[in-house]
N, C-alpha and C positions, 0 to 999 in steps of 0.2 A: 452048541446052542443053536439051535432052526428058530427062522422067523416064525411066529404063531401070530394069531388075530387079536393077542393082548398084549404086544409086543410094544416098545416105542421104535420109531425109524429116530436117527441122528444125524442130520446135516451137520459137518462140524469142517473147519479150516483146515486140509491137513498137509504134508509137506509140499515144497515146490510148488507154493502156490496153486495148488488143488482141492478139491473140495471132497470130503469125504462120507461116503452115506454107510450107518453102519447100524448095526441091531444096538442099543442104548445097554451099555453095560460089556461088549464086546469087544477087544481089542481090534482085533481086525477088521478092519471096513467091506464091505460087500460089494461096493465099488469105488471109483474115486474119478473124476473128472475135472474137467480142464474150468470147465466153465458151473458158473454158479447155477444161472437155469437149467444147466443137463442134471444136476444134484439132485435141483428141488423138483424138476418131472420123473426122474427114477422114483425117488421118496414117495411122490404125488400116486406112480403107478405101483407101486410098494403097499401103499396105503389102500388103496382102489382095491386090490388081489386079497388084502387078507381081511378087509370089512372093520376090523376094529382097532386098526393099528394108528397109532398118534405119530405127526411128524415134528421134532423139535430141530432147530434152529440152533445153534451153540452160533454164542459172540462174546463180546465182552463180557458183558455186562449178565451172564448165564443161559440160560436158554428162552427161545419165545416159539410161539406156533408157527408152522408154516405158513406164509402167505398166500393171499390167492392167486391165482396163474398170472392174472393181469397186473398185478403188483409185482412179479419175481425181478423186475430189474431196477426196481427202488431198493433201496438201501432200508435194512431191518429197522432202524429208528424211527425214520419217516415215515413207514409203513404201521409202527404202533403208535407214532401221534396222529396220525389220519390224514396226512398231508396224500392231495391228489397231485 
């Protein structure tokens, strides 16, 4: 299955505490990293390349949209109650 431009990207937790960026519905990840903000700027430039591609979020509580650049190192919660 290839990334297309109506695709979702998935940040999602995935072993040994790394973060997983993967095509939404895909088992295998696309990549995987150490750090939370190298995820969400792959995803960010993932997104950027194919023009119509959504980036979701998996956490507890199901998924949320990606944050903005300047938020990525807030925590998803605080970032959808609007805490600065």
């Amino acid at each position: 299955m290839g990334l297309d431009g109506n695709s979702a990207v998935v940040i999602s937790p995935g072993i040994n505490d790394r973060w997983d960026v993967s095509e939404k519905g895909s088992d295998a990840p696309l990549a995987s990293f150490d750090r939370k903000e190298d995820a969400y700027a792959y995803a960010d430039d993932l997104k950027r390349m194919k023009g119509n591609a959504t980036v979701l979020v998996e956490d507890d509580d199901g998924f949320s949209p990606l944050p903005a650049p300047g938020e990525w190192d807030r925590p998803l919660d605080a970032v959808a109650r609007g805490e600065h």
